[in-house]
C-alpha positions as CSV (number, residue, x, y, z in Angstrom):
1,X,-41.0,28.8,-31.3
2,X,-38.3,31.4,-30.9
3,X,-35.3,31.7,-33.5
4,X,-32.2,33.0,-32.9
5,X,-30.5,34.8,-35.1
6,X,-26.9,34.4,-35.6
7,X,-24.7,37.8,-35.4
8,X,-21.8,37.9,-38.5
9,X,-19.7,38.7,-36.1
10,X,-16.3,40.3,-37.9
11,X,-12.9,40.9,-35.9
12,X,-11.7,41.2,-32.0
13,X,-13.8,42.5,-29.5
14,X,-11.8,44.7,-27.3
15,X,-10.8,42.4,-24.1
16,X,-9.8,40.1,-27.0
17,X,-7.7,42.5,-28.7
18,X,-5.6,43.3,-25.3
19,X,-5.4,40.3,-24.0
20,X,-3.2,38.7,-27.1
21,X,-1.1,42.1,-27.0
22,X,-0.6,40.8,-23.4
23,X,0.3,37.4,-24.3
24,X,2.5,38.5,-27.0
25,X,4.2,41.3,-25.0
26,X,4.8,38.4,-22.1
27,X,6.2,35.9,-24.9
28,X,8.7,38.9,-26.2
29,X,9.7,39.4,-23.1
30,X,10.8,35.6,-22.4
31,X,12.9,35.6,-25.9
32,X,14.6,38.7,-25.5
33,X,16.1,37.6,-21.4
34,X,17.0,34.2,-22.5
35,X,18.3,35.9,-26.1
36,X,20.6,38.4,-24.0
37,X,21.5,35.6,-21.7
38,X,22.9,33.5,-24.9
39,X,24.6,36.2,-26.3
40,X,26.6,36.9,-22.9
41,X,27.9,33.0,-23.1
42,X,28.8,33.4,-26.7
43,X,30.9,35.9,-26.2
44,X,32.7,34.2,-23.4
45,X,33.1,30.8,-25.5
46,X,34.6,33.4,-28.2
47,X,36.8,35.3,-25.9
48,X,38.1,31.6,-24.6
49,X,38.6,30.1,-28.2
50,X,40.6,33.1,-29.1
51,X,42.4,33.1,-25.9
52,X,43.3,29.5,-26.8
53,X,44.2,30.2,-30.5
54,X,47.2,33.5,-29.1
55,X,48.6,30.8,-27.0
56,X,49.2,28.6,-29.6
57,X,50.4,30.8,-31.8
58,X,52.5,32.7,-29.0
59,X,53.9,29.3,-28.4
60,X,54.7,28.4,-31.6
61,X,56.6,32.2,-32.0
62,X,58.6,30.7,-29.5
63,X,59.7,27.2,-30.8
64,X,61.0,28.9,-33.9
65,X,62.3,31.8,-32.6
66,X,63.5,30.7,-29.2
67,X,61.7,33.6,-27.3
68,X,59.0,35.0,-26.1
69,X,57.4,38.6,-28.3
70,X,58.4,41.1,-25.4
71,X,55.6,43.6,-23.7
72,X,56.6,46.0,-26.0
73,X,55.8,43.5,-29.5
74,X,52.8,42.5,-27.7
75,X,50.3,40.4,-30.0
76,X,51.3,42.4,-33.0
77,X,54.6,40.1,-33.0
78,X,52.0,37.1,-34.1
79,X,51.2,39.1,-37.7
80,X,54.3,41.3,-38.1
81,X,57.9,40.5,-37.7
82,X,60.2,42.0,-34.7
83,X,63.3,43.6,-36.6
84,X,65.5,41.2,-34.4
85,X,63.6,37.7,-34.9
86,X,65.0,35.1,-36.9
87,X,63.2,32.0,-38.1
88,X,59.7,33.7,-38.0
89,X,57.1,32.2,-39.5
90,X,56.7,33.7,-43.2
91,X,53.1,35.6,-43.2
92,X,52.8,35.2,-39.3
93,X,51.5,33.1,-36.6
94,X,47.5,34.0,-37.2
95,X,46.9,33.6,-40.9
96,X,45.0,37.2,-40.9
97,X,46.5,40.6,-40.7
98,X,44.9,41.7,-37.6
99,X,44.9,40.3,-33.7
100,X,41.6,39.3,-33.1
101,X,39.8,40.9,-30.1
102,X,37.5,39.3,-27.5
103,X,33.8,39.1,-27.5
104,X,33.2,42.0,-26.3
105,X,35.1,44.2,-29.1
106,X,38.4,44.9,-26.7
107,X,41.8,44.4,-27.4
108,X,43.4,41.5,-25.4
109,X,46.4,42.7,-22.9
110,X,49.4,40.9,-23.2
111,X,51.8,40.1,-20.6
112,X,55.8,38.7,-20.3
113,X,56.2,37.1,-16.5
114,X,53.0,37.7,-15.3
115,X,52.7,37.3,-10.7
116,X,51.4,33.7,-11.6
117,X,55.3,32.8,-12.6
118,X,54.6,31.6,-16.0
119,X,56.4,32.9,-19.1
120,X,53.2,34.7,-20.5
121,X,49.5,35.5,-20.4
122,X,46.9,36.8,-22.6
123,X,44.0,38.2,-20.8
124,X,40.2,39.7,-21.5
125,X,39.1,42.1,-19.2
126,X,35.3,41.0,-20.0
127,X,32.1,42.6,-20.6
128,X,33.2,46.1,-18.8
129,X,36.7,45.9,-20.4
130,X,38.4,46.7,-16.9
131,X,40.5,45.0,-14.4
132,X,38.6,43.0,-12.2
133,X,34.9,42.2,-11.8
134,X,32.3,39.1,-11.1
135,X,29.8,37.2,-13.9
136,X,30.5,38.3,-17.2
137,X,32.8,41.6,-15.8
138,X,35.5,39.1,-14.7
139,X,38.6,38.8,-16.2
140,X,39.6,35.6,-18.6
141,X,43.3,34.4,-19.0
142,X,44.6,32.3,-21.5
143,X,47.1,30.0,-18.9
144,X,42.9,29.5,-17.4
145,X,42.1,28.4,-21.1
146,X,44.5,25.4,-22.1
């Protein structure tokens, strides 16, 4: 009769070794696109909201003070009063002391009588913070966001 004797066998062989730094590698890969991916809508559902949020508070500088914050006020008209305003809202139109900027860290651009005829817009220049662009380059506007 022939016995076998058992080997006490302790940790990876090589081929084991690589192939779970393969398999890991492959799964790290998979999070971090679909990761980068999320982030990129987040910041355009935060760039929208906040488009949304100016508006309103544009809209309500204009029901109390029966215009519009000029080019030249811009958004800082929503946390500071104009010299000229009357019945501005005490402690502005935001509740914080700053404009908020878009998702991807930029200052919004304000406009009076924008080409699309209405009074105002509020717009995002997107990921590459410059006019124009496609995907996540393009640019938002807050008459697209109401």
């Amino acid at each position: 009769m022939t016995t076998y004797k058992k080997k006490n066998r302790k940790g990876l062989t090589m081929v084991e070794l690589m192939a779970v730094i393969i398999i890991l590698g492959l799964l790290a890969a998979m999070v971090v696109t679909n990761f980068m991916g999320q982030t990129d809508k987040a910041r355009v559902i935060t760039t929208k909201s906040n488009l949304k949020k100016l508006h309103s508070a544009i809209m309500q500088f204009k029901m109390d003070t029966n215009r519009y914050p000029t080019e030249e006020e811009g958004l800082e008209a929503l946390i500071e009063q104009p010299s000229d305003v009357e019945g501005y809202e005490p402690g502005g139109y935001l509740g914080t002391t700053e404009v908020p900027l878009d998702g991807w860290k930029y200052e919004f651009v304000y406009q009076e009588y924008p080409e699309s005829g209405k009074p105002f817009v509020i717009i995002s220049y997107g990921a590459d913070g410059e006019p124009g662009g496609e995907g996540y380059d393009a640019d938002l506007y807050s008459t697209d966001a109401n």
